[in-house]
N, C-alpha and C positions, 0 to 999 in steps of 0.2 A: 567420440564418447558413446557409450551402447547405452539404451534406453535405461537400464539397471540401473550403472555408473549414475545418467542424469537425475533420477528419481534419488536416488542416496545422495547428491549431490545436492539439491533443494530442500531434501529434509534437513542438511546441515546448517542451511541458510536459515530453514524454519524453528531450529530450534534455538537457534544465536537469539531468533526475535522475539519466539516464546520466552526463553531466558528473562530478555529487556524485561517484556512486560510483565513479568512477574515481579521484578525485583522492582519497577514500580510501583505493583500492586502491595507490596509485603514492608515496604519502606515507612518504617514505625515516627521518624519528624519531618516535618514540612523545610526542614533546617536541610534537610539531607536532600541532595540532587545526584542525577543521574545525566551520567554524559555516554552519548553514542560515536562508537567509534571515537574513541579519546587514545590514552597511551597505550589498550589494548580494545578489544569487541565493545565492553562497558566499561565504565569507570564510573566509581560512586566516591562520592566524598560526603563523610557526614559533618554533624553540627561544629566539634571538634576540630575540622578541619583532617580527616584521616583520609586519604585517598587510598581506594583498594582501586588492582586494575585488573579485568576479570577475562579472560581471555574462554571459551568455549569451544569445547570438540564433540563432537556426536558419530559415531563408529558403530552404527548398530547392529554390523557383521562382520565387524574385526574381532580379531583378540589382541587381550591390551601386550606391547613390547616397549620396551620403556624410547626404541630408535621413532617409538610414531609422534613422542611429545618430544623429544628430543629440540628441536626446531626453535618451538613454544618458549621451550625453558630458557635456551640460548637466547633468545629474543628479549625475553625476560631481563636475562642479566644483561645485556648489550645495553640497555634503558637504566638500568641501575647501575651501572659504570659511569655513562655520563653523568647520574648525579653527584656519584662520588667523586668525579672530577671536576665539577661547578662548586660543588660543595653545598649542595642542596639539599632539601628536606627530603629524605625519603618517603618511598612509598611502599603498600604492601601489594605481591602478586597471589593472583589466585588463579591456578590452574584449575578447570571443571569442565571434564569428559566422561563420558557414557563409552561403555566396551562393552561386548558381548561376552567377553571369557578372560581369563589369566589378567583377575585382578590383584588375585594375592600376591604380584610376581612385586608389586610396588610394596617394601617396607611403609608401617606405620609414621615409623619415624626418619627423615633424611639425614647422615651423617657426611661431612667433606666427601671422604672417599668415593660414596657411594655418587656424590655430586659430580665430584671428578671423573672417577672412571665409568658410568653409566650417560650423562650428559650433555658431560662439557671434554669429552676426546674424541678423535676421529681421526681418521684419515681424509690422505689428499693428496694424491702425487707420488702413492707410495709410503709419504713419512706420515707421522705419528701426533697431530696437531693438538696443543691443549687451549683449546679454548679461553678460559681464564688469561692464560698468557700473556695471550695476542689482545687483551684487554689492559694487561698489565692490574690484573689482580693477586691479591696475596692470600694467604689464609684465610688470615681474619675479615678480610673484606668479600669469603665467601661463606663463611660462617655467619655473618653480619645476614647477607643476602638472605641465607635461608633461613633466619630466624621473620625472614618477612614474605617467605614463599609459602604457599599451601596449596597441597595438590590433592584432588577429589577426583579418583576414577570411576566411584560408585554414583554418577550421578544419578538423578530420575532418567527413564527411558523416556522418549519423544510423546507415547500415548496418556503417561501419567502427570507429564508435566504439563501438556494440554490440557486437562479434566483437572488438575488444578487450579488453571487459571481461569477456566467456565466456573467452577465454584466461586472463587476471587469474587469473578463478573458477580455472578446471583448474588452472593454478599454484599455487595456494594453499591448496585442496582438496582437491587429488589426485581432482578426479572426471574425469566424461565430460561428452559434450555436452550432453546431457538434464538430469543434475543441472546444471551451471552455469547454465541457464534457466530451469531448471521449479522448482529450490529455490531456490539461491543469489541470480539476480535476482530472484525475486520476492521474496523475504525482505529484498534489498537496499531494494525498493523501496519496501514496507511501514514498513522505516524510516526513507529520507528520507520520507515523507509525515509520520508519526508527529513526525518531529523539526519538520517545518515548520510546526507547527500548535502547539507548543509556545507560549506565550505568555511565560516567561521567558528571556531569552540565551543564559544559562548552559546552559540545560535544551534548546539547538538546537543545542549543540555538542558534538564527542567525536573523542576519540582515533583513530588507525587500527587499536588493539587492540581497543578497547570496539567498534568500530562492525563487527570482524570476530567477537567475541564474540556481537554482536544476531542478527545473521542464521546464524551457526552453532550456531541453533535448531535443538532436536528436534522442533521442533510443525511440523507445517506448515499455514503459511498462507497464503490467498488471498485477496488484497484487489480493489475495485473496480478498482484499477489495471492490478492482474495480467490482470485481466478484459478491461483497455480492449484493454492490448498484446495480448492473443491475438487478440480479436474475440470476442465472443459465442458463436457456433457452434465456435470453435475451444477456443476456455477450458471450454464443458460437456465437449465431448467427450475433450478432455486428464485434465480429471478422473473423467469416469464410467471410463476407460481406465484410470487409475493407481490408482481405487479403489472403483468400482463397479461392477467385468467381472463376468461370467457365471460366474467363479471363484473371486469372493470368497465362500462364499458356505460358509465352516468357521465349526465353532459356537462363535462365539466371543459373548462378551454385547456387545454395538452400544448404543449409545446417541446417540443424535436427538435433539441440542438444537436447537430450531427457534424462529427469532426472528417472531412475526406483527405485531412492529408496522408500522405503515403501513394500507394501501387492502389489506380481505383479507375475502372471505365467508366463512362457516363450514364453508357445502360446499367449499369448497376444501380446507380444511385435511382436513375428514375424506377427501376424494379420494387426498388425500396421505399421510391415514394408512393406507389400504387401499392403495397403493403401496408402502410400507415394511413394511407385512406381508404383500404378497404374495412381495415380494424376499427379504426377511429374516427369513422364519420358516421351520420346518421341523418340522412336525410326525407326520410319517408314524411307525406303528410301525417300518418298517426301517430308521430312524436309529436310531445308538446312544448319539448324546445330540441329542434335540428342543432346538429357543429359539423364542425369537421376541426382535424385539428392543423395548428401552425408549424413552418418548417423553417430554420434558419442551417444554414449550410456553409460550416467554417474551415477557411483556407481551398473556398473552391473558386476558379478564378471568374474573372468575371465574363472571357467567352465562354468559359461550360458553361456556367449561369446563364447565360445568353440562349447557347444552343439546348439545353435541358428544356427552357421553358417553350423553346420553339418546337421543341419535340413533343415537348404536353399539349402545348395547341391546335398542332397538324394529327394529333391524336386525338381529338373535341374531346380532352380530361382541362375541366374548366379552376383556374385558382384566379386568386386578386393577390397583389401585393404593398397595398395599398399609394400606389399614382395611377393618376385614373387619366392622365394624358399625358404626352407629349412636352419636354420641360415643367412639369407639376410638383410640387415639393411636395414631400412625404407626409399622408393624410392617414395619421393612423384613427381615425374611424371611419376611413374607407375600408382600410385593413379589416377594421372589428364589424363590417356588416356581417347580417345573418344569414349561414348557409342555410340553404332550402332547396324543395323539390323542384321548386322556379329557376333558380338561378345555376343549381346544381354545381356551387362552387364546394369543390371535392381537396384542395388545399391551400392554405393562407403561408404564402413566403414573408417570412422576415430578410432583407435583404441582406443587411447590415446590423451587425448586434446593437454598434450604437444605439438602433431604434428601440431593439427589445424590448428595456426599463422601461419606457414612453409609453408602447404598449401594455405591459404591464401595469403599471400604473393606472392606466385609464380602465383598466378592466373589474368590474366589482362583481363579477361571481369568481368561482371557486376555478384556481389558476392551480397547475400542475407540470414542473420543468422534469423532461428526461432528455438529458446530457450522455450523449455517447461521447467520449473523447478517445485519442488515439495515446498520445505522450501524455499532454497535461491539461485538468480540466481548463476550461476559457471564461469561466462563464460562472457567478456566483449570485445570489441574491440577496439583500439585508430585511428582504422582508421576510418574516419568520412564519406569516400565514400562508407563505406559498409552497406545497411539496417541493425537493428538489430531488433528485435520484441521478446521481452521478453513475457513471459504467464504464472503466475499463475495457475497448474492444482491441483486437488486431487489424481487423481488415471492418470494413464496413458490413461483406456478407453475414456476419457475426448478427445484426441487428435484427435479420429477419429470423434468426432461430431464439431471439430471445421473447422477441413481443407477439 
């Protein structure tokens, strides 16, 4: 696939999502829920009980030919056959795609024929396939169909239906433009992912309360996705800006959760660690209160652990981890002593997350989690006074162009 293709490709993905979240945002009863990835992309069903299944295309250098929704529509009816063969409640479909040209070529209104021979015919083998047929549908039971089909080729473009949903946001917010982007969509969009990945029905669908509830998170986080829509260089530098400037840089205790699973060398990580205490420590006597900050290191085993820290020591780069001998049980206020020009301890390993909370807990100034993970965050807090700043990375090098 050519770089073109991939970028048209993930704008398709991004407007499926945009889609979701507007149609939560715009969902007028709390009765009404929205399912991800149900019988089509969405599906909403309201108070009523009405289930619409909504299916989304984005084409924004095609021109519209009726062979591109073709697929779509068969799809459509293949689902509404088998209801009519359980003998079930039906549902209504709703086709909605964006073309760049030759929209007029769709009739306002759909008649059999035009069903039939635009469609539901095709070839195959040479012969002349009707669709319908091979369903064992009749007339009336396509006349039926499309009195519950609706097709929208005119939809918003990708840029307008974005600045729709930042307005949404500010509405509903009360923020700016920055928050409606930089929190609100990405938090949006952490949850349709989250939800589309769900494996049971129930657990892919929610309210417009619950689903403004998710995302009116105090954590902030940032997912691959948030990543795709910035672009790489755009996404580090948004977040070294919002929280790794030249001025973060008050004593408060930091904490570097850092995911190494995947393709990772050992110098790496320790490159990384001397990165994070060169940032994040301050040990001079004219400070009035020294740190350095803490590093816990997930899914690294326990000889790199081993050999890492033997590397930091035959390098006199001095940390504590809190055991202070030989079979000692884990002393987290050894952990929490004060780094200084004395001691010139430059970083505090958590060994073991288990411990983290613990420490945590006993710490009573002002605590701040940054969680890099690779697949899926590890690592979560119930205390609400603590920052937490989740990150999507690929590789771990990624860490040192953010902070």
């Amino acid at each position: 696939m050519s770089n073109r293709s991939a970028v048209d490709t993930i704008k398709g993905y991004f407007y499926q999502f945009d889609y979701s979240i507007k149609q939560f945002l715009v969902l007028e009863s709390d009765k009404d829920t929205i399912t991800i990835e149900g019988v089509e992309d969405i599906d909403i069903s309201d108070s009523s009980s009405v289930q619409t299944a909504i299916q989304c295309k984005y084409y924004e250098k095609t021109e519209y030919n009726h062979s591109v929704i073709k697929i779509a529509v068969q799809q459509m009816l293949n689902h509404y056959s088998k209801l009519v063969n359980d003998e079930s409640e039906k549902i209504k479909y709703f086709l909605y795609g964006h073309f760049n040209r030759g929209k007029d070529k769709l009739p306002e209104t759909l008649d059999i024929n035009f069903l039939k021979e635009k469609f539901l015919t095709y070839k195959k083998d040479g012969n002349l396939i009707s669709h319908y047929e091979l369903l064992d549908l009749n007339d009336e039971d396509l006349r039926n169909f499309l009195e519950l089909l609706e097709i929208d080729i005119n939809a918003e473009s990708y840029v307008t239906q974005l600045s729709s949903i930042f307005n949404l946001f500010k509405g509903e917010f009360e923020c700016d433009d920055d928050d409606a982007e930089n929190f609100y969509y990405n938090n949006a969009l952490r949850v349709i992912k989250d939800l589309s990945v769900e494996d049971d029905r129930t657990s892919r669908s929610l309210t417009r309360s619950q689903f403004i509830s998710k995302i009116d998170s105090k954590k902030h986080h940032f997912n691959k996705w948030f990543a795709a829509y910035k672009g790489k260089q755009k996404y580090h530098k948004f977040l070294r800006k919002e929280y790794f400037s030249e001025f973060n840089t008050s004593p408060f205790e930091r904490f570097f959760l850092i995911d190494v699973d995947g393709d990772y060398q050992r110098n790496e990580i320790k490159e990384l660690i001397f990165v994070i205490s060169k940032r994040y420590s301050q040990l001079s006597r004219r400070k009035n209160k020294p740190f350095c900050p803490y590093i816990y290191l997930h899914n690294i085993t326990d000889e790199d652990l081993i050999g890492l820290k033997s590397d930091l020591r035959s390098e006199k780069f001095n940390f504590i981890d809190g055991f202070d001998f030989l079979g000692a049980e884990f002393d987290p206020t050894s952990l929490m002593r004060e780094a200084n020009e004395h001691n010139q301890i430059k970083i505090k390993f958590v060994n073991d997350l288990s411990k983290l909370s613990t420490v945590l807990s006993k710490i009573s100034a002002t605590k701040e989690i940054y969680q890099f993970f690779w697949k899926n965050e590890f690592y979560s807090t119930t205390n609400e006074a603590i920052k937490q700043v989740n990150i999507s990375i690929e590789h771990i090098n990624e860490i040192k162009e953010i902070i």
